[in-house]
N, C-alpha and C positions, 0 to 999 in steps of 0.2 A: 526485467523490471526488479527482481528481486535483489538482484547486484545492486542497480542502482540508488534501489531503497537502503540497502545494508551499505552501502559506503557510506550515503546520505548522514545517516545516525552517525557512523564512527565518524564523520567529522564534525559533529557536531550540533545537527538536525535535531531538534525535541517535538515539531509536528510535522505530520507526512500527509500532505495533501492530493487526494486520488479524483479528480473532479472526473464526471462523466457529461454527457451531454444531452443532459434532459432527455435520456431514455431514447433518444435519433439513431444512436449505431450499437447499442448494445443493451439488452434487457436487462431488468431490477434483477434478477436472477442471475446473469452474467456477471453484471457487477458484485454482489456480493460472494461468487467465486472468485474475482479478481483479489477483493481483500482479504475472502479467508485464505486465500494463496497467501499473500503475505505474511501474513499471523500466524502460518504452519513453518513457512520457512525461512523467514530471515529470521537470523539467530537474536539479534540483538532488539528486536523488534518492541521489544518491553520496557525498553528506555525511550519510547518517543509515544505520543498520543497519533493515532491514525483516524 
């Protein structure tokens, strides 16, 4: 995911949208491992709003 979020931005991308599913397959907890994942490693991640 994280590839795909860092190409996302270098072409272009200025918001990065992570929908979950009302809490059905993955806990409030899970999810925001999912984003601080992002925000630790895609590089360019500070040029778009998540």
């Amino acid at each position: 995911m994280c590839h795909i979020v860092e190409s996302a931005i270098n072409a272009g991308t200025k918001t990065i949208n992570i929908p979950h599913t009302v809490d059905y397959t993955i806990s409030p907890n899970e999810y925001s491992n999912i984003i601080n994942n992002l925000i630790n490693k895609v590089s360019n991640i500070d040029k778009a709003i998540v």
